[in-house]
N, C-alpha and C positions, 0 to 999 in steps of 0.2 A: 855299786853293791846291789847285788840282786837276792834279794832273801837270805844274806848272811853270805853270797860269796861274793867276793870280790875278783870280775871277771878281765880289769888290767889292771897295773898297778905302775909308780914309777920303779924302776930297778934303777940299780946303784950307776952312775954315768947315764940319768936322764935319761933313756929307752924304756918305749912300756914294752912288760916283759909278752904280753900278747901281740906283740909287735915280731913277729920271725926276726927281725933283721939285729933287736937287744939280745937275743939269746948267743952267746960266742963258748957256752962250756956245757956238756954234761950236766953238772949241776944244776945251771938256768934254762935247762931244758928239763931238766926232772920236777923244776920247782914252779915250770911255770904254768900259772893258772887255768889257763885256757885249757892243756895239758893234762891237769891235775883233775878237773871238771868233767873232762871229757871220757876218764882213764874212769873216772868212780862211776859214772851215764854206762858203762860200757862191762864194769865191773858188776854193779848191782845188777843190769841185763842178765851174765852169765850166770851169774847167780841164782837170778830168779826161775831163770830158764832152766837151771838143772832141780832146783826145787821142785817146781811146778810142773815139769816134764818126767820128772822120775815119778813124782806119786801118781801122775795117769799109765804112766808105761807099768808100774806095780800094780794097779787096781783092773787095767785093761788091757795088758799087754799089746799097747802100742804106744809109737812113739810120740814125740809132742808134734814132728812134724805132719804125722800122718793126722793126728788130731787136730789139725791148725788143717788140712785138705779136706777133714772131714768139714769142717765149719765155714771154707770155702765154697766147696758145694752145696750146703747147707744154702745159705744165705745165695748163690743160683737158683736154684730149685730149679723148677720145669725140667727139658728135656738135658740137663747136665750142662757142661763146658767143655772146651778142647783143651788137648792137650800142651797148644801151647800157653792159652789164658791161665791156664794152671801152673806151668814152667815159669812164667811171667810174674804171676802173683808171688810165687812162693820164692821168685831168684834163683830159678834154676833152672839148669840145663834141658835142652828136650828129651836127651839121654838121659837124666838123670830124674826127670820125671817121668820119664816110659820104666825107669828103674821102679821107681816108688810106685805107681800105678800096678807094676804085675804085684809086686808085694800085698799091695791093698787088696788088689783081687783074689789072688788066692787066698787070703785073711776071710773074703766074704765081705767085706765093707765099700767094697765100690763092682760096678759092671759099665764093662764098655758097650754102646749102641752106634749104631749106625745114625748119623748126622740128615736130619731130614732138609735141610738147605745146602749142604753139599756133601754128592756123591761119593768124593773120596775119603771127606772127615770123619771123624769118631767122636765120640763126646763120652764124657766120663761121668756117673750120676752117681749115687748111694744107692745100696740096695737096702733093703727094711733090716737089716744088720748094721747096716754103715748107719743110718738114722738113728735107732734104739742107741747104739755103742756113741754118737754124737749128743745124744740128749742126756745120757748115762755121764760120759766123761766132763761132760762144760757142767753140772750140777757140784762136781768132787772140783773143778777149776773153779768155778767162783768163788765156791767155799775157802780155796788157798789164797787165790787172789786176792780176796778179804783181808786174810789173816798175813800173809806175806809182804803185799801192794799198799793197800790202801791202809790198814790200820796204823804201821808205821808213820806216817806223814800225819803232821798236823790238820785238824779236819778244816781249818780256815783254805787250807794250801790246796786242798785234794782237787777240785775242779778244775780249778786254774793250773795246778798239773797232769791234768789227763788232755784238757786244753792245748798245751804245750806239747808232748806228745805226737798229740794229732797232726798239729803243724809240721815239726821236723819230720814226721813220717812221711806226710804227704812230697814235704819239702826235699827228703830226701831219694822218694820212689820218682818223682819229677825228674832227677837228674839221673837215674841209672841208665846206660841204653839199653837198647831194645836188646833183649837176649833172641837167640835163633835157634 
């Protein structure tokens, strides 16, 4: 039992039900733990993410994803990033972030430059728009994230859940492959 959940258990005919091979119905696959933990980890995400996404896209008419780009290039700084380090970061396609790049640009929140270690690359940086509008939006997110995030969780638990976190993330960007 890990902070009140209990992550196997025995199921009825000796199989623990976090075991794939005890689950034989619907049911012990709706019931089982691992399942259960995982569906709520994934639940409370959507959640947060439409909370937390919609009052920036209300206050700044952008989206969370373009705000999660903005705070990526933030934290680059200098002469910007490519466009694949970007596709990469964010798990997405190079289309699809050549997609979201023209968005950003005509927005006024990012501009493309010419790559001074190689000739054919581009590099995408913030323009004093994308900066203002990234220091503006993470001010009204932390505020949420407070009150969303963190204030729910008991304050014993909170570090050791952002802790944890960290790890599955890292744990889980480890095993993606390399998108192209």
């Amino acid at each position: 039992m890990i902070d009140g959940v209990r992550f196997v258990h025995e199921a009825e005919g000796g199989g623990a039900v976090g075991d794939a091979t005890g689950i034989s119905t619907a049911r012990e696959a709706a019931d089982d733990e691992l399942i259960l933990a995982f569906g709520r980890l994934q639940g409370a995400a959507n959640r947060l993410e439409y909370i937390l996404g919609r009052a920036i896209e209300e206050e700044f008419g952008i989206s969370h994803l373009m705000f999660e780009v903005l705070l990526i290039l933030g934290r680059a700084g200098g002469p910007g990033l490519s466009m694949r380090a970007i596709s990469q970061e964010q798990v997405l396609t190079t289309g699809g972030a050549t997609r979201l790049m023209d968005r950003m640009e005509a927005a006024g929140l990012v501009e493309r430059a010419d790559d001074p270690r190689d000739r054919r690359g581009r590099l995408v940086r913030l323009t004093p728009l994308g900066e203002e509008t990234a220091v503006r939006a993470a001010r009204l997110h932390v505020e949420n994230i407070k009150r969303y995030f963190v204030e729910p969780l008991p304050a014993a638990h909170r570090e050791r859940f952002a802790e944890d976190l960290r790890i599955l993330s890292h744990a889980a960007r480890d095993m993606l492959p390399r998108l192209r």
